[in-house]
Backbone as CSV, one residue per row, in Angstrom:
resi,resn,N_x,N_y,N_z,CA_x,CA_y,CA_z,C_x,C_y,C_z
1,UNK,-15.841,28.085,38.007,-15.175,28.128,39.308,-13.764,27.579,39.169
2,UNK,-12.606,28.314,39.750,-11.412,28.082,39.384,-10.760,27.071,40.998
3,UNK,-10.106,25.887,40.436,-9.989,25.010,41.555,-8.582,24.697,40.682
4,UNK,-7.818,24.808,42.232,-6.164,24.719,42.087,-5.217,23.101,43.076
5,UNK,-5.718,22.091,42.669,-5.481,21.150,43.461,-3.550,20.733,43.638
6,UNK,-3.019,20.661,44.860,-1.507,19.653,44.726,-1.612,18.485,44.741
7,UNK,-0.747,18.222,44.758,-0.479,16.833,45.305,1.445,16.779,45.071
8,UNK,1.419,15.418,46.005,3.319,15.376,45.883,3.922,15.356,47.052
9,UNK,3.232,15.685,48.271,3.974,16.148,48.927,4.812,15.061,49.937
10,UNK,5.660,14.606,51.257,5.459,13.814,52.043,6.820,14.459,52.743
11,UNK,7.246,12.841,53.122,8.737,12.708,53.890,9.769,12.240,53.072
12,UNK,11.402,13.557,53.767,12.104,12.962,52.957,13.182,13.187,53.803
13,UNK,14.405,12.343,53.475,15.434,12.605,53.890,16.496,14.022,53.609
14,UNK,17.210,14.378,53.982,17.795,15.484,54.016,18.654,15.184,52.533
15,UNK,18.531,16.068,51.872,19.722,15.810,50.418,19.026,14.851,49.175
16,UNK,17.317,14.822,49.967,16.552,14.013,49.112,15.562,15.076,48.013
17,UNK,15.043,14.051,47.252,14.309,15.270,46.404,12.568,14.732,46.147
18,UNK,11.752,15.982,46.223,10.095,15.554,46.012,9.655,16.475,44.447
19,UNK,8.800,15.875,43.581,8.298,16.970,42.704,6.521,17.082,43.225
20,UNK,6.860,18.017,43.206,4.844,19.130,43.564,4.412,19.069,42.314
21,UNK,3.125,18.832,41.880,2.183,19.328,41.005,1.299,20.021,41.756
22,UNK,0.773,20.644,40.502,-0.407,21.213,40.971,-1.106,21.257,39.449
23,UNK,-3.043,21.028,39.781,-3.905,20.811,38.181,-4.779,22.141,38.680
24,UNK,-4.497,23.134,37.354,-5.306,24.337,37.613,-6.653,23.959,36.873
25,UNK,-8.257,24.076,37.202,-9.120,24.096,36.134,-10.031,25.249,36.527
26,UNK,-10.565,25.753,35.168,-11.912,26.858,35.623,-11.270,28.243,34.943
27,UNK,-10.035,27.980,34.540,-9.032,29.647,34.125,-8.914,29.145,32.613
28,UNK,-8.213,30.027,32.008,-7.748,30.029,30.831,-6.324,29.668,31.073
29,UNK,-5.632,29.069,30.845,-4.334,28.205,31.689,-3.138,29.122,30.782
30,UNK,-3.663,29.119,29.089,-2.582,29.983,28.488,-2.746,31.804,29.192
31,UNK,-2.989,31.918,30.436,-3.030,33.463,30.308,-2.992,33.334,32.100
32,UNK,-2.574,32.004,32.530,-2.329,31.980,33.719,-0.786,31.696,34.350
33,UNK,-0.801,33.294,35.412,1.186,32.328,36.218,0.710,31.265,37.172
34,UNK,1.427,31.009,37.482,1.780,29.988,38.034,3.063,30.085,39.231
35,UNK,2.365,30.199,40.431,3.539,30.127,41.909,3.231,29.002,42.726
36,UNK,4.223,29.029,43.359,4.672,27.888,44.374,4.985,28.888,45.829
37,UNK,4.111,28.876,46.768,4.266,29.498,47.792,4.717,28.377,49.111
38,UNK,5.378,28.454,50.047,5.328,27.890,51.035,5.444,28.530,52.629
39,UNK,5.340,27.585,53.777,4.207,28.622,54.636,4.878,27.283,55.857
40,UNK,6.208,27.939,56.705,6.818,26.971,58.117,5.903,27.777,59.317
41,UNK,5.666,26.603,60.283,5.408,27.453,61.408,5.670,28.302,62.066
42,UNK,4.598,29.394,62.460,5.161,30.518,62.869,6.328,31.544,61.963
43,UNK,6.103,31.496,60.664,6.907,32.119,59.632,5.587,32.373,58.801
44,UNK,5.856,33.778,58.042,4.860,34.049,56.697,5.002,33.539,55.618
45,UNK,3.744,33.221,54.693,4.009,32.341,53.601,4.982,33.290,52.632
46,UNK,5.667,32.420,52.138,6.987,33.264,51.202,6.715,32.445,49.811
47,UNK,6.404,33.109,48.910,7.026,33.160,47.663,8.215,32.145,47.100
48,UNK,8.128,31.240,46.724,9.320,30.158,46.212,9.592,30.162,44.889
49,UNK,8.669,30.343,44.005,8.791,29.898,42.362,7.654,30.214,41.744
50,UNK,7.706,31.000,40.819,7.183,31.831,39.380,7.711,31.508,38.211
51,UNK,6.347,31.189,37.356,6.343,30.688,35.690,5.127,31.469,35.305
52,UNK,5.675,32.219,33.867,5.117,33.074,33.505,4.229,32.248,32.430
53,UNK,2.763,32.274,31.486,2.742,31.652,30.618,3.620,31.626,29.171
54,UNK,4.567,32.413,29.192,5.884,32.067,28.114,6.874,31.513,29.026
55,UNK,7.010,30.549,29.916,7.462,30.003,30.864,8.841,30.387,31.241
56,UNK,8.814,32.054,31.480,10.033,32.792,32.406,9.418,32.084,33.990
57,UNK,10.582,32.240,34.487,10.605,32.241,36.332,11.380,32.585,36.628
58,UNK,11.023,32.430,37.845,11.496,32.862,39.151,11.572,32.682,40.330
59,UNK,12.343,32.113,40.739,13.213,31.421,42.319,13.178,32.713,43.272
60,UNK,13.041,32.394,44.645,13.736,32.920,46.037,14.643,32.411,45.673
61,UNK,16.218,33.002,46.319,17.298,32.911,46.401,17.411,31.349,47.802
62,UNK,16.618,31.229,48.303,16.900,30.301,49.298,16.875,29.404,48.339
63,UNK,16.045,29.280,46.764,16.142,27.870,46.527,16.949,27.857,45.034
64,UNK,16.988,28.852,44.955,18.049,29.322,42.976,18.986,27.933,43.279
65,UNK,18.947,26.921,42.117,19.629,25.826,41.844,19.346,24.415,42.980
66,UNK,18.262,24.905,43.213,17.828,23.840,43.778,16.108,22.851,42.946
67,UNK,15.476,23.979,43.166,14.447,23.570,42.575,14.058,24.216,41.485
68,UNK,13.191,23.700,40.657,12.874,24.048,39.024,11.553,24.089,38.922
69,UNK,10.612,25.052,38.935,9.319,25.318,38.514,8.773,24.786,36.812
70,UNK,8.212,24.349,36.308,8.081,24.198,34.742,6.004,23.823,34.426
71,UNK,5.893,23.984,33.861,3.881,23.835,33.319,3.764,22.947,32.051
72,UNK,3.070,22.473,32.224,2.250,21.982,30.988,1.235,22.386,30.552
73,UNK,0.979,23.138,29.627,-0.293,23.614,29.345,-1.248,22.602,28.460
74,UNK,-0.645,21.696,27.873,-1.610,20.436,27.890,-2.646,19.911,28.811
75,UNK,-2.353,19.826,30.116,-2.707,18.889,31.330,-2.989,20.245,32.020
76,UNK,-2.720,21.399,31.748,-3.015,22.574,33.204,-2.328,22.620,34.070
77,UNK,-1.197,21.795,34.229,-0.395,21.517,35.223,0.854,22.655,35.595
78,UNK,1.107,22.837,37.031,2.502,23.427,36.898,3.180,22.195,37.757
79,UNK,4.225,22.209,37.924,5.427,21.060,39.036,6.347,22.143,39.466
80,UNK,6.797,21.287,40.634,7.391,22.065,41.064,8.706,20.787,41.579
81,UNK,9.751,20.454,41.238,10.996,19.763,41.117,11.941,20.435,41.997
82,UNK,11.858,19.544,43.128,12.436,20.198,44.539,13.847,19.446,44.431
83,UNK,15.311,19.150,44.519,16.273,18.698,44.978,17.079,19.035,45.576
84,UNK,17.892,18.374,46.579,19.021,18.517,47.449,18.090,19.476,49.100
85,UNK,16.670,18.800,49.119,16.449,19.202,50.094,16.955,19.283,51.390
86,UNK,16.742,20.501,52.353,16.899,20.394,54.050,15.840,20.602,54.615
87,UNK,16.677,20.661,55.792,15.340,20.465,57.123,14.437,22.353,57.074
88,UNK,15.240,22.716,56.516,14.674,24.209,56.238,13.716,24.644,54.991
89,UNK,13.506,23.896,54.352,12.494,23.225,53.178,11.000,22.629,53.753
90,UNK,11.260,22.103,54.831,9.961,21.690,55.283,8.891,22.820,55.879
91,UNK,7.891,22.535,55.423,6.816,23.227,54.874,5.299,23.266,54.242
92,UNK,4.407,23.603,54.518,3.083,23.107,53.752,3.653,24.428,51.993
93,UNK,3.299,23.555,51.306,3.306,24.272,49.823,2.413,24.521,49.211
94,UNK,2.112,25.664,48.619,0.600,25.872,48.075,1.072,26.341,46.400
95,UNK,0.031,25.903,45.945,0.034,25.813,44.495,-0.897,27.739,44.574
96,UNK,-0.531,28.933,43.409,-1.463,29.434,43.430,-1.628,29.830,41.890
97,UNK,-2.198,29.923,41.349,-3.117,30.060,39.828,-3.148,31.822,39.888
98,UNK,-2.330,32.663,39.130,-3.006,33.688,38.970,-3.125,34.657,37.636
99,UNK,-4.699,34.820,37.622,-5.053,35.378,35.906,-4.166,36.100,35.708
100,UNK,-4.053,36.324,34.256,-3.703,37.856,33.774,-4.437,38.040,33.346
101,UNK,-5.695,37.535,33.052,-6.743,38.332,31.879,-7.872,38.892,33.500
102,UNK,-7.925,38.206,34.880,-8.734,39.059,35.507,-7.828,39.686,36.573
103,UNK,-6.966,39.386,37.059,-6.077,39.877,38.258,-6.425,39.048,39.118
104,UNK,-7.222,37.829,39.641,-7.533,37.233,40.193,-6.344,35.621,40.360
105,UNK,-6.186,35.487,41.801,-5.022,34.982,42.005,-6.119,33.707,42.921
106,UNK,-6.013,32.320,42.936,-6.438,30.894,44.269,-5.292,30.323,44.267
107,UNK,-5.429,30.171,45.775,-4.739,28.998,46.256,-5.057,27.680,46.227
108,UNK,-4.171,26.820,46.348,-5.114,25.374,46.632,-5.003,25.139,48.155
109,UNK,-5.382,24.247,48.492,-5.245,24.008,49.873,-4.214,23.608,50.153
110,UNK,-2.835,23.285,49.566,-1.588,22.407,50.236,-1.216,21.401,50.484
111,UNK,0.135,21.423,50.444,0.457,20.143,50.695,1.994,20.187,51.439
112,UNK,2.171,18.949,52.428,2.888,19.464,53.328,3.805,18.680,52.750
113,UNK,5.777,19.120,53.000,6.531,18.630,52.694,7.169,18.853,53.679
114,UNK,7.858,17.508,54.434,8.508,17.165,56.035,10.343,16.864,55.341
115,UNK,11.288,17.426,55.427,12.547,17.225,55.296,12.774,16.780,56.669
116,UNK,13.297,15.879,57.008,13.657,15.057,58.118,14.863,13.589,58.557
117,UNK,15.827,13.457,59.429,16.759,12.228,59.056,15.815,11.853,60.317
């Protein structure tokens, strides 16, 4: 059973910075991407950051040079290294795990990140 947990998330000031993890277990981790989705009220969850397991990515343009996606395949881990946040950043963030060896993509349950002065 494949379980995709975060953690990281909280309150921050505007121009402040949070890093996301997330611990994938239950997959084969070398044959798993790795996204960072996030999800404001009353907005659809959007796509933030992609790491391939030869660790290419890929940013939304809302956040290109802001934040840095990167994995450990030691630990199963991906992070997600948020800086120079705004109030337009705040957001629940979901970690999601998805195979390449089945096509099968989980979420974790989230974690909320509040940009706020």
């Amino acid at each position: 059973q494949v379980q995709v947990v975060e953690s990281g998330g909280g309150v921050v000031h505007p121009g402040g910075s949070l890093r996301l993890s997330c611990v994938v277990s239950g997959t084969i981790f070398s044959m798993t991407r790795m996204h960072w989705y996030r999800q404001s009220p009353g907005k659809q969850r959007e796509l933030v950051a992609s790491i391939k397991p030869d660790d290419r990515t890929n940013y939304a343009d809302s956040v290109k040079g802001r934040f840095t996606i990167s994995r450990d395949s030691a630990k199963n881990t991906a992070s997600l290294q948020m800086n120079s946040l705004n109030v337009e950043d705040t957001a629940v963030y979901y970690c999601n795990a998805e195979s390449e060896y089945t096509g099968l993509n989980y979420f974790g349950k989230g974690t909320q990140v509040t940009v706020s002065s």
